[in-house]
PDB file of N, CA, C and O in Angstrom:
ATOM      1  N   UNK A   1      17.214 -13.287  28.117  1.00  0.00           N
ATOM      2  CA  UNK A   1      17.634 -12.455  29.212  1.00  0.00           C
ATOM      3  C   UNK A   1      17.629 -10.980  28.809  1.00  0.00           C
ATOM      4  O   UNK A   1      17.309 -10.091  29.598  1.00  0.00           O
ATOM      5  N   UNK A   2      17.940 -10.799  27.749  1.00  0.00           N
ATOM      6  CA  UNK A   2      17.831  -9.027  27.084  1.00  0.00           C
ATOM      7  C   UNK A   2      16.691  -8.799  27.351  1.00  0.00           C
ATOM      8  O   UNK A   2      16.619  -7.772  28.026  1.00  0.00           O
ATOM      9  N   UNK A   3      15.573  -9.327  27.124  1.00  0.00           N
ATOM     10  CA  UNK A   3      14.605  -9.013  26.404  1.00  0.00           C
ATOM     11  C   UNK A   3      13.672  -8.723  27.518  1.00  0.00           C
ATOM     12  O   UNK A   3      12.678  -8.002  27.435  1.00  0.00           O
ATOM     13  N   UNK A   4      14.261  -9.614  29.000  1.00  0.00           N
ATOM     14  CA  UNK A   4      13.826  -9.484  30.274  1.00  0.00           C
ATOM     15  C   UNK A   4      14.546  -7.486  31.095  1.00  0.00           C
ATOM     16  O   UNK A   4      14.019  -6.603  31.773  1.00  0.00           O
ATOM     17  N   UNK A   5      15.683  -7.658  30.577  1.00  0.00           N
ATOM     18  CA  UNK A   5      16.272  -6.334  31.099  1.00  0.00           C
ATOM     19  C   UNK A   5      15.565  -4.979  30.066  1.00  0.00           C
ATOM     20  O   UNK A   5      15.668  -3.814  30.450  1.00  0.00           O
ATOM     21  N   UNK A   6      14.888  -5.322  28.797  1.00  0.00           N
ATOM     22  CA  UNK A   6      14.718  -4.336  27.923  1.00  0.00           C
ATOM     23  C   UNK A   6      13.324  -3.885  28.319  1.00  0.00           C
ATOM     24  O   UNK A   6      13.067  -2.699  28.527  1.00  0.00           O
ATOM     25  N   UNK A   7      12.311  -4.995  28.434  1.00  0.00           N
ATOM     26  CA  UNK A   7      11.274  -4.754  29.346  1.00  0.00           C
ATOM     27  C   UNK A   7      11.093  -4.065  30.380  1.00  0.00           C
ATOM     28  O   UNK A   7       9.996  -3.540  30.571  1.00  0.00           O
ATOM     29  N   UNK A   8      12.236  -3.901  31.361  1.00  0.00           N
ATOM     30  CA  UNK A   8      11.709  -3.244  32.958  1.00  0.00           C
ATOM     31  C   UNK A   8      12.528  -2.276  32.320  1.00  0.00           C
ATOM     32  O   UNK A   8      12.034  -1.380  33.004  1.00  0.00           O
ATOM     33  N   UNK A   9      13.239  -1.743  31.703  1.00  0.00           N
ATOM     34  CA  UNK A   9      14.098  -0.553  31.261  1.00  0.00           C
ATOM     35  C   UNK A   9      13.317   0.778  30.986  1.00  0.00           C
ATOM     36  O   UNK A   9      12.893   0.860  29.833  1.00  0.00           O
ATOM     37  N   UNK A  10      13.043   1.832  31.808  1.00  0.00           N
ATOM     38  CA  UNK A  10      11.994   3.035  31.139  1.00  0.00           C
ATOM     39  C   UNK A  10      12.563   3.730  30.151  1.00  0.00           C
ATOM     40  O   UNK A  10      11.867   4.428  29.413  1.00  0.00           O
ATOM     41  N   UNK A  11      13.807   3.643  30.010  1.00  0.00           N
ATOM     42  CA  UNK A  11      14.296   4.674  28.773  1.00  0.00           C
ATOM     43  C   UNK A  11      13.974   3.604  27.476  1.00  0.00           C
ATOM     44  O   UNK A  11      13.375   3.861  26.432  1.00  0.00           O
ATOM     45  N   UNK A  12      14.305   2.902  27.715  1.00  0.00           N
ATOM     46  CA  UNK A  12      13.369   1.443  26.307  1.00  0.00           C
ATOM     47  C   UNK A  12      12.092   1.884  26.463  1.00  0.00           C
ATOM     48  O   UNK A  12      11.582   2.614  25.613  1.00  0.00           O
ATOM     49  N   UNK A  13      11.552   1.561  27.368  1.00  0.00           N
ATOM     50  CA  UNK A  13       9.926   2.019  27.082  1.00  0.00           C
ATOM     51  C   UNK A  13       9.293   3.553  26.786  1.00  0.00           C
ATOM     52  O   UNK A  13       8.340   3.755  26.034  1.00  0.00           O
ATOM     53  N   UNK A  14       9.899   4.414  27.409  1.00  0.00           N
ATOM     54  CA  UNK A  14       9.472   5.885  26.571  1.00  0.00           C
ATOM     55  C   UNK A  14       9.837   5.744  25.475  1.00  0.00           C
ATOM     56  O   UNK A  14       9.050   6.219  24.656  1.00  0.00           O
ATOM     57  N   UNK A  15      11.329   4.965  24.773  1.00  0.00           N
ATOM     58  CA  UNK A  15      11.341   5.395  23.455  1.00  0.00           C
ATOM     59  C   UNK A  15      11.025   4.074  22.816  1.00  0.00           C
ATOM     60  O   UNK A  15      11.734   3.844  21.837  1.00  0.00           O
ATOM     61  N   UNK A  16       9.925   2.909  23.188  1.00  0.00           N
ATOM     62  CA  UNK A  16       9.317   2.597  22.069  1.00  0.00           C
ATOM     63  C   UNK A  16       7.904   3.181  21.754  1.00  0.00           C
ATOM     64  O   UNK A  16       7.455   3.466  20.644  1.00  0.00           O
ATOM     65  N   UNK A  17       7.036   3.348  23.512  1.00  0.00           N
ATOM     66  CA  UNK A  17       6.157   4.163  23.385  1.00  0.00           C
ATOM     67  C   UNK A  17       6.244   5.484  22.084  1.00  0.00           C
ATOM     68  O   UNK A  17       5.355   5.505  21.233  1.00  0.00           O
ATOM     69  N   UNK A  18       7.135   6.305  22.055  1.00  0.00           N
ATOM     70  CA  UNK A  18       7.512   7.637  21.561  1.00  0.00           C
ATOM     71  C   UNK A  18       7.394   7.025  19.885  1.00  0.00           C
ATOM     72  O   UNK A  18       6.885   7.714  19.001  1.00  0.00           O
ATOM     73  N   UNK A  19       7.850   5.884  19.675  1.00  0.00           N
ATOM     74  CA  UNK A  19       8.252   4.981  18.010  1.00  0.00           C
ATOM     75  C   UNK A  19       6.811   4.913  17.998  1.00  0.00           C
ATOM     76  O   UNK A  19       6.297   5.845  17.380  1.00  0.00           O
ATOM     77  N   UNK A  20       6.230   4.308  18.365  1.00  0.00           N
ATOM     78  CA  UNK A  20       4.848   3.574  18.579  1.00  0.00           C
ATOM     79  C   UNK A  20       3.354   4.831  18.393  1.00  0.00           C
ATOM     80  O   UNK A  20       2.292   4.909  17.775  1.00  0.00           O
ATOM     81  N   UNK A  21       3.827   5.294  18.965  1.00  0.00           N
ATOM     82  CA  UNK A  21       2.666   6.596  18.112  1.00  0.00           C
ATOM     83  C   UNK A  21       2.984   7.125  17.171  1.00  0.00           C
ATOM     84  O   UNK A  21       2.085   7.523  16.430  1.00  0.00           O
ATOM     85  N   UNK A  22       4.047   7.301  16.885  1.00  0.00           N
ATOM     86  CA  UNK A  22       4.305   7.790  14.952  1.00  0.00           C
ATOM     87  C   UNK A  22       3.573   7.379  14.155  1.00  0.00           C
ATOM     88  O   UNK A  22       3.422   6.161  14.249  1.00  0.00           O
ATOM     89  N   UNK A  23       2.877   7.971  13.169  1.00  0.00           N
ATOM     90  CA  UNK A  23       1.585   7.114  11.985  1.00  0.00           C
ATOM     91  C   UNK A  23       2.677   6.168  11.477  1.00  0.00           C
ATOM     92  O   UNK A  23       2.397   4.971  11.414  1.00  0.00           O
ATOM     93  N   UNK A  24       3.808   6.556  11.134  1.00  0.00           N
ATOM     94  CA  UNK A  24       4.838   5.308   9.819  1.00  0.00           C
ATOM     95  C   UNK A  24       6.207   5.840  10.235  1.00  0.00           C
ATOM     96  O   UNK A  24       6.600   6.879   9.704  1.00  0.00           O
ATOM     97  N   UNK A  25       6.988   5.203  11.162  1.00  0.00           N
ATOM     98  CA  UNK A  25       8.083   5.630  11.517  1.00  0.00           C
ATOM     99  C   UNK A  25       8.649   5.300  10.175  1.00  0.00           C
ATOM    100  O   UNK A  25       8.370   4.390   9.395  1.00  0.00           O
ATOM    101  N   UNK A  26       9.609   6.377  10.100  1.00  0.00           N
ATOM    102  CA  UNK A  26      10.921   6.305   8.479  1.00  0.00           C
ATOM    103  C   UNK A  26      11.491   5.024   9.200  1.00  0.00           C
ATOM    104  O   UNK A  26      11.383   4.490  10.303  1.00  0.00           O
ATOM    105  N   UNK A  27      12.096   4.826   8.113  1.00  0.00           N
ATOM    106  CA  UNK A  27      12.823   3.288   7.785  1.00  0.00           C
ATOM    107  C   UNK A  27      14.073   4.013   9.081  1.00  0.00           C
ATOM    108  O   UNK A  27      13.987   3.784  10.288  1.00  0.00           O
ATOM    109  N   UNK A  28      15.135   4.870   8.440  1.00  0.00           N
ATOM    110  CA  UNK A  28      16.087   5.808   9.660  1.00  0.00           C
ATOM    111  C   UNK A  28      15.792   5.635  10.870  1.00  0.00           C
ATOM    112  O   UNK A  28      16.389   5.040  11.768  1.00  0.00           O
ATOM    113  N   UNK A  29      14.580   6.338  10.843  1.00  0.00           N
ATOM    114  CA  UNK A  29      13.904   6.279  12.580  1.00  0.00           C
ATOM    115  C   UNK A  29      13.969   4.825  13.183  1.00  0.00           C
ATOM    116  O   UNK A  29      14.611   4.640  14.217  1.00  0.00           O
ATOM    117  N   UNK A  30      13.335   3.822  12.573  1.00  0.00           N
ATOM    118  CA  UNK A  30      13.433   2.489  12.729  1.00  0.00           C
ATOM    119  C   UNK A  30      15.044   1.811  13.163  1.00  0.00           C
ATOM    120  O   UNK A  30      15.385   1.228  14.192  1.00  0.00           O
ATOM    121  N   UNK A  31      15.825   2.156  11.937  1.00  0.00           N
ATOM    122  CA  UNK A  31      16.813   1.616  11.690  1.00  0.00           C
ATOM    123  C   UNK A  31      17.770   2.052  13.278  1.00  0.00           C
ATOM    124  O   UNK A  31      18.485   1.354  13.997  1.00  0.00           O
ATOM    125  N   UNK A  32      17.279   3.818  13.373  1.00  0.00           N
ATOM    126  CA  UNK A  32      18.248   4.122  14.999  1.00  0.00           C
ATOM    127  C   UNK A  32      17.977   3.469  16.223  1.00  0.00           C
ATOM    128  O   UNK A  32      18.743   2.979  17.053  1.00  0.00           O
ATOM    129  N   UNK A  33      16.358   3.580  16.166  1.00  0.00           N
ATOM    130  CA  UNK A  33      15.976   2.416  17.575  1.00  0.00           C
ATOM    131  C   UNK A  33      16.381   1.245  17.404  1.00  0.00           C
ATOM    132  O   UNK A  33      16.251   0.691  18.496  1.00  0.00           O
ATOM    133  N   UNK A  34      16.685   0.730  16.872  1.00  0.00           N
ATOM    134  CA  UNK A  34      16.835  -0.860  16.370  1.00  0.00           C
ATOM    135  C   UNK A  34      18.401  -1.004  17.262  1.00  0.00           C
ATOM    136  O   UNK A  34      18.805  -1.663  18.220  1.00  0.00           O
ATOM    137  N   UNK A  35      19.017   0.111  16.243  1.00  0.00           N
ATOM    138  CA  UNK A  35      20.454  -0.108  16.809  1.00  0.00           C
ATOM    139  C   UNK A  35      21.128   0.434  18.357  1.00  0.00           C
ATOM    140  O   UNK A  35      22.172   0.160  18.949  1.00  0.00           O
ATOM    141  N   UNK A  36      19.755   1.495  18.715  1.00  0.00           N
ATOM    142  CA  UNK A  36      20.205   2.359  19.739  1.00  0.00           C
ATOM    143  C   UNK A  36      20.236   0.766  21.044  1.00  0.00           C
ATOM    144  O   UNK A  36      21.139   0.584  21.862  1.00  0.00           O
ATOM    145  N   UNK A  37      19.232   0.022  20.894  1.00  0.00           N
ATOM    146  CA  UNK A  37      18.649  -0.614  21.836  1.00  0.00           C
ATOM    147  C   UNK A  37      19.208  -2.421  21.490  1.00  0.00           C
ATOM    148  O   UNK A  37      18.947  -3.343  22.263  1.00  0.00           O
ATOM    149  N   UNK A  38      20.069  -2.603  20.059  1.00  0.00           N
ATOM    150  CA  UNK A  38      21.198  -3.582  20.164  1.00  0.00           C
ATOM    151  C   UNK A  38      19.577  -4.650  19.634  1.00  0.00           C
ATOM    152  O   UNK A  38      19.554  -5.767  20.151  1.00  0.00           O
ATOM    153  N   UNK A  39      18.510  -4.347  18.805  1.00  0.00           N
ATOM    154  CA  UNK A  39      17.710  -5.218  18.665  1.00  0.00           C
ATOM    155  C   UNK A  39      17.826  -5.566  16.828  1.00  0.00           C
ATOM    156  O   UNK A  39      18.005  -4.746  15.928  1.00  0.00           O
ATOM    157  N   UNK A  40      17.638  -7.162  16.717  1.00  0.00           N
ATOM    158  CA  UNK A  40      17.900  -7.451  15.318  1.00  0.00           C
ATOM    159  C   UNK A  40      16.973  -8.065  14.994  1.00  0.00           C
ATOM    160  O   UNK A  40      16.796  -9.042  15.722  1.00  0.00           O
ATOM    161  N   UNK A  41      16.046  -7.918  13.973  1.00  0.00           N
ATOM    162  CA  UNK A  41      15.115  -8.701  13.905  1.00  0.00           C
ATOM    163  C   UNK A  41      15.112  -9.605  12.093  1.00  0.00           C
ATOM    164  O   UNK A  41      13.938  -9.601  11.724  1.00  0.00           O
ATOM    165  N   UNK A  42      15.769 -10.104  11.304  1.00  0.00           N
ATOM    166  CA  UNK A  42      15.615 -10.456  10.321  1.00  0.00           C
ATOM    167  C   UNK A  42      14.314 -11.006  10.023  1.00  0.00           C
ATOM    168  O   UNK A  42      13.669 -11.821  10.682  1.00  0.00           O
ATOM    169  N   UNK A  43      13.942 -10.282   8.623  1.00  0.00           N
ATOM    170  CA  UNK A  43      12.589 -11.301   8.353  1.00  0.00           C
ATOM    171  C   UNK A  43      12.253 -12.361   8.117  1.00  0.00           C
ATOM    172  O   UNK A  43      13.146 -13.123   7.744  1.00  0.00           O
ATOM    173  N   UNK A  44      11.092 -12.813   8.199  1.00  0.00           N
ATOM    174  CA  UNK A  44      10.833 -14.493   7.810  1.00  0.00           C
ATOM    175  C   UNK A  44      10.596 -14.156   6.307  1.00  0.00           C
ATOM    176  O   UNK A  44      10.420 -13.123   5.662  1.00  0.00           O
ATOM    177  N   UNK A  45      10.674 -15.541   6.028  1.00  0.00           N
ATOM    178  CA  UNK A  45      10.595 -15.514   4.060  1.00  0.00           C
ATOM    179  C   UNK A  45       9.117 -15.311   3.709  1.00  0.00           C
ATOM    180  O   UNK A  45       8.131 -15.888   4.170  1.00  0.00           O
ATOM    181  N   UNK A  46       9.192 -14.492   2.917  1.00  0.00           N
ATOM    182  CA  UNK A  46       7.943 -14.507   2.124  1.00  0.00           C
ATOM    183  C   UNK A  46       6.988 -13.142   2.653  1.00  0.00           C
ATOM    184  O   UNK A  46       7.345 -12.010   2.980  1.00  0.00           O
ATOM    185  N   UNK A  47       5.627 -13.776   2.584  1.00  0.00           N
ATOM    186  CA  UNK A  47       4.441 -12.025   3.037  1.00  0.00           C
ATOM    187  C   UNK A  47       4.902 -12.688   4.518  1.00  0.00           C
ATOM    188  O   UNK A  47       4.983 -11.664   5.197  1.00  0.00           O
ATOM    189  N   UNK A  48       5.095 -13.309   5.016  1.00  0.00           N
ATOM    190  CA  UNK A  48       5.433 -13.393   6.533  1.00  0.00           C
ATOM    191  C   UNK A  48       6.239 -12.039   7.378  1.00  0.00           C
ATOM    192  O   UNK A  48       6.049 -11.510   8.473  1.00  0.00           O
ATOM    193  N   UNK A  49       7.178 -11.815   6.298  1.00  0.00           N
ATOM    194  CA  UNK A  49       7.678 -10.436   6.700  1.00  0.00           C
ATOM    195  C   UNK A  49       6.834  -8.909   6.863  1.00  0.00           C
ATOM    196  O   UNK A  49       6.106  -8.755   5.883  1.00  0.00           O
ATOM    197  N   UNK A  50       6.763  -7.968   7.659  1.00  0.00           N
ATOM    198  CA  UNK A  50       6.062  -7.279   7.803  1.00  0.00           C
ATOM    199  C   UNK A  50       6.877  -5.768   8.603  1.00  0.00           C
ATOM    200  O   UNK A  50       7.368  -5.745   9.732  1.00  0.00           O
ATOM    201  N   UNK A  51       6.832  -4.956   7.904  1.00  0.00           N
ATOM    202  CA  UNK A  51       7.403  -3.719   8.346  1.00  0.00           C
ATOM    203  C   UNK A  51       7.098  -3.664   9.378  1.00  0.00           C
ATOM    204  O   UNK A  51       8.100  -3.687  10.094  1.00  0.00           O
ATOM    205  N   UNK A  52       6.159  -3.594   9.957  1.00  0.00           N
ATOM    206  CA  UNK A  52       5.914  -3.124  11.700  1.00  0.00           C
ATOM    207  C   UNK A  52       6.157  -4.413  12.734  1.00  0.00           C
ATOM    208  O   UNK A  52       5.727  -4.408  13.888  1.00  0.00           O
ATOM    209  N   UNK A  53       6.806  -5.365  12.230  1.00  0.00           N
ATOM    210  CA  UNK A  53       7.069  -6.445  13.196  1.00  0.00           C
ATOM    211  C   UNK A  53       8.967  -5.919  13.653  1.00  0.00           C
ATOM    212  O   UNK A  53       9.883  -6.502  14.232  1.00  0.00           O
ATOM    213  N   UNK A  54       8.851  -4.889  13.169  1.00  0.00           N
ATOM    214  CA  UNK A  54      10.582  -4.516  13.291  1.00  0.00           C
ATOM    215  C   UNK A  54      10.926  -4.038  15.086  1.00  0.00           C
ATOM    216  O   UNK A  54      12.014  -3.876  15.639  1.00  0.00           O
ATOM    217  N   UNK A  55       9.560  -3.916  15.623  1.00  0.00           N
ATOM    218  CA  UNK A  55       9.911  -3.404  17.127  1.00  0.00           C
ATOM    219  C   UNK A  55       9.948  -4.365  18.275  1.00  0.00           C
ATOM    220  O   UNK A  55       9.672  -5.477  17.827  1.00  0.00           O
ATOM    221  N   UNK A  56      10.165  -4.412  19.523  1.00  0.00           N
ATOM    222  CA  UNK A  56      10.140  -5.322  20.469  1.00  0.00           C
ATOM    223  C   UNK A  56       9.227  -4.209  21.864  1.00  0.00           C
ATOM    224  O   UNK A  56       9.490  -3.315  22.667  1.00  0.00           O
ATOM    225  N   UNK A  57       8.102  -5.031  21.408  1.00  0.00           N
ATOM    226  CA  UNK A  57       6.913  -4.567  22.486  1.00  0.00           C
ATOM    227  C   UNK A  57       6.947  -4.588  24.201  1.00  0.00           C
ATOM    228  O   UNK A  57       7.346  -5.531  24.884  1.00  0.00           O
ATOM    229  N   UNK A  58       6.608  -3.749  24.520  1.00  0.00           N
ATOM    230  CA  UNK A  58       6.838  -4.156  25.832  1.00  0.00           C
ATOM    231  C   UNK A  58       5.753  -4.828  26.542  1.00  0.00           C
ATOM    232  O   UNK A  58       6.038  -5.319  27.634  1.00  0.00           O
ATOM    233  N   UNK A  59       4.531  -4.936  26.097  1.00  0.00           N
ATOM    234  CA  UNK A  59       3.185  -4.601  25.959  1.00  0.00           C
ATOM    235  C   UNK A  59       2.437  -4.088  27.167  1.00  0.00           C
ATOM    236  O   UNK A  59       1.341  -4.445  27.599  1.00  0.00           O
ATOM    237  N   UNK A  60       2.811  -3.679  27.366  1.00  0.00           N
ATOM    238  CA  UNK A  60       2.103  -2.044  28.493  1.00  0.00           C
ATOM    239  C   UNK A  60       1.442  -1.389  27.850  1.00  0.00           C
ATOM    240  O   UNK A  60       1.785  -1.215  26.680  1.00  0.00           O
ATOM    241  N   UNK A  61       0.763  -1.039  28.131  1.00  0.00           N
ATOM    242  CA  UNK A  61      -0.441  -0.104  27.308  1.00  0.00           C
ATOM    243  C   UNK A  61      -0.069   1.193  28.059  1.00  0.00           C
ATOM    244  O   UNK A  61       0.383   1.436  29.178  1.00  0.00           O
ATOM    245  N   UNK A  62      -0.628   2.289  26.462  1.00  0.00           N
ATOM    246  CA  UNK A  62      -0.024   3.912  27.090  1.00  0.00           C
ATOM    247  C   UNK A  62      -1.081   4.776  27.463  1.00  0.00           C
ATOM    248  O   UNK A  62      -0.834   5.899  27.902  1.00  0.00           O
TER     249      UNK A  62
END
């Protein structure tokens, strides 16, 4: 159900769009959207984990 309200949300989507063109958002930068927007993502074990799997897409294209 979040994930349905985080989707139609435009202030979520300008600021993942805004994350999303950065060449390498800082870990900080990461760490504030993460928390601004109440999203947790723990990694899976192993190379499964992946720095850029840390966001929640809206997938709209910009």
């Amino acid at each position: 159900m979040a994930w349905e309200y985080l989707r139609r949300d435009d202030e979520y989507r300008r600021s993942f769009r805004k994350m999303k063109t950065l060449p390498a958002p800082k870990p900080r930068g990461r760490k504030a959207f993460s928390k601004r927007w109440g999203l947790r993502f723990p990694c899976r074990s192993g190379a499964a984990c992946r720095p850029h799997a840390c966001f929640l897409d809206t997938g709209t294209l910009a």
